[in-house]
N, C-alpha and C positions, 0 to 999 in steps of 0.2 A: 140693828145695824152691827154689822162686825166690827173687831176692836180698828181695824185698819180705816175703813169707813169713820167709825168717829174721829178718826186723828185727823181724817181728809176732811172732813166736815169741820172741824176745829179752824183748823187751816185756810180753809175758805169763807168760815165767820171773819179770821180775823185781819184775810188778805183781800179776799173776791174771789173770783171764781179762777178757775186752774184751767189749762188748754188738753188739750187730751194726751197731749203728748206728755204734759206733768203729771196725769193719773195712770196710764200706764206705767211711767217709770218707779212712782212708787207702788203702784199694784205688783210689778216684777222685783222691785228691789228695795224696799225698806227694810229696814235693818232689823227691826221685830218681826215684822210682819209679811214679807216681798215674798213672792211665790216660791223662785228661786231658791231665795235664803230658807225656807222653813220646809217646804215641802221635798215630795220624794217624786220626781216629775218625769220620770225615765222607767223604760221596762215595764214588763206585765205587771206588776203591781204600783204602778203609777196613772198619769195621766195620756199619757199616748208613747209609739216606740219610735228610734231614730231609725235608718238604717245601720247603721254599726252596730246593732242592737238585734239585728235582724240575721245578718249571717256575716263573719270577717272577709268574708271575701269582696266587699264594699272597701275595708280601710286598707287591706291589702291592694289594691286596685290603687289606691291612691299613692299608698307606696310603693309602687313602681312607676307612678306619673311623678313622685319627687324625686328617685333618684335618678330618671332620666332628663329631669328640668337639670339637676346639678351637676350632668353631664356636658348639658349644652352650656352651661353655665361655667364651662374648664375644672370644672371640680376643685372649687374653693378648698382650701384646706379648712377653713376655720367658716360655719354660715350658723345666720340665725334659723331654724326651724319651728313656727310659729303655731298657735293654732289656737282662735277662737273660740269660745262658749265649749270648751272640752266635753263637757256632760261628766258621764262617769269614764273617762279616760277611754274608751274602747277602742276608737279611731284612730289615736296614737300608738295603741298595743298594739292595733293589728298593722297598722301604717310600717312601723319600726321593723314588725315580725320577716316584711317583705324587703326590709330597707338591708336585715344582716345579710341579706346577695352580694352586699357590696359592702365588707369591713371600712373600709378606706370613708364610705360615707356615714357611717356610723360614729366612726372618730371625727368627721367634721363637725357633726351636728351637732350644736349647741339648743335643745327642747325649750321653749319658754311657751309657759300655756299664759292668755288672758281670761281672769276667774276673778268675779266678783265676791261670790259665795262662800265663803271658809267651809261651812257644810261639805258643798261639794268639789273642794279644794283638798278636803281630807280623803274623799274617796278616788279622785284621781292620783295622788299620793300613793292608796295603798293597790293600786292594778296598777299603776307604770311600775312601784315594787317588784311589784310580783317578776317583770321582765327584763329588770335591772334598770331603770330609767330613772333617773332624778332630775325631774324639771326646774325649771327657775318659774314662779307665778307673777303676775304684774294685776293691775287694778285696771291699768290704762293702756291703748295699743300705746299711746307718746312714748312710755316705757319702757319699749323694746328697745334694747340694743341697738348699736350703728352698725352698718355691717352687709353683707348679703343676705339677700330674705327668702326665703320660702316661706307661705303662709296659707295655709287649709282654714277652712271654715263650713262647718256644714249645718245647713237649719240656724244659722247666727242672724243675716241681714233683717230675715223676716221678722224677727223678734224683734227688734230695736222699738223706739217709741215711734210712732207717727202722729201729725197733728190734719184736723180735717177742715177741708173749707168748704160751705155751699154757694152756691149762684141762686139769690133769692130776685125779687121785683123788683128792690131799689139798688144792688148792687152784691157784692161778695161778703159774706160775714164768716168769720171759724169759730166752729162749733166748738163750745166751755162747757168745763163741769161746775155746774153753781148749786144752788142749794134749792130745790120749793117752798110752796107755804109749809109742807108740813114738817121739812128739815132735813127732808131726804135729798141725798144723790141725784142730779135731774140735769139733762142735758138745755145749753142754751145759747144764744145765738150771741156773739160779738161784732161790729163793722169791722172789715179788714180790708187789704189792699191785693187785687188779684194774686193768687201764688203763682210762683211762676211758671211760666209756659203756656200759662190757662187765662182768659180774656172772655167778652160776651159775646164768642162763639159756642159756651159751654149753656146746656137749656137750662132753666130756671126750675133748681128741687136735686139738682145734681150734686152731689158729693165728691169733692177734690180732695184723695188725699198725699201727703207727702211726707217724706221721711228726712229730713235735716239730721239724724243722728248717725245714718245709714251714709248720707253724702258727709258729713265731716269722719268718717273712718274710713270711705274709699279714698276720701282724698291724701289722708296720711299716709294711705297704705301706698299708693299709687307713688306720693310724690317722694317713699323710702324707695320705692324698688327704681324708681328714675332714678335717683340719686347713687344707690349702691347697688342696682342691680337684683334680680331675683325675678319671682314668680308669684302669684295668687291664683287661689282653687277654689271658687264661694260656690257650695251644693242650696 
């Protein structure tokens, strides 16, 4: 078992079993161990490629979808310009590359990236460098600044944790991560209460699943831009 697995496995000796949404989050983000935080997950010598990764004319593309939202938007003088799960910074270098069209919004823009990762909080650091960008980082969207928002995200939602329900015989249970006889990691079942939207019109062995972390970050983002106005771009 990997050193992460025995932490989980510890964890679940000493609590019970964890929902899947609790095992992805620390599979993605423990602070020794979380994907995110230790590995190199980006580009040809990683795990898979983003588009901003691919060719700039993706975050240039977008940079010209934000300086015409801050158009329609009367052209704040002073806005927040946000931007989710940055990776290696690419999207905002090329986003910005497309943005100096328009000085005027360049001086508006206030950058604040959301980065859990110091890892890769250091390398977005040294590519907005490169372009003259000094971003503000946050942990948390709550975080952000009050203000008018622009906020991009690309490959962000799908990440988040999800937790899954099935429709068995005697009613809906959500799949846990518990332990077997022999101490391993092994999926199992808990009783639960329909998730929502879904009832016994769903067939019996079916797999429901949902994202609660996804829906408590639209809902902040949503209820900022009500509030002070702006825009959202989720790829």
């Amino acid at each position: 078992m990997t050193p992460l697995g025995e932490k989980l496995a510890a964890r679940i000796r000493a609590n019970g079993p964890i929902t899947v949404a609790d095992y992805m989050a620390a599979c993605l983000g423990d602070p020794e161990h979380g994907y995110y935080l230790v590995r190199e997950p980006f580009g040809r010598g990683g795990d898979f490629v983003t588009a901003p990764e691919v060719s700039q004319m993706f975050g240039e593309l977008i940079g010209a979808w934000t300086v015409a939202v801050w158009e329609a938007m009367g052209a704040p003088a002073a806005f927040v310009l946000a931007e989710l799960g940055p990776g290696r910074g690419t999207l905002m270098s090329d986003l910005m590359r497309t943005a100096r069209l328009r000085p005027a919004f360049v001086e508006a823009a206030q950058v604040h990236l959301v980065e859990t990762s110091p890892r890769l909080r250091a390398i977005q650091a040294e590519t907005l460098a490169a372009v003259g960008i000094a971003p503000t980082w946050h942990e948390h969207i709550d975080d952000l600044p009050a203000g008018p928002l622009i906020v991009v995200a690309n490959e962000f939602f799908d990440a988040l944790p999800i937790r899954q329900f099935v429709r068995t015989a005697t009613g809906w249970a959500e799949r846990m991560i518990g332990l077997d006889e022999t101490g391993a990691l092994a999926f199992g079942l808990r009783p639960a209460s329909p998730p929502p939207g879904f009832g016994s019109d769903v067939a019996e062995g079916q797999i429901v699943e949902t994202a609660p972390a996804a829906t408590a970050v639209m809902a902040t983002l949503a209820g900022r831009i009500a509030a002070g106005g702006g825009a959202g771009l989720f790829i």
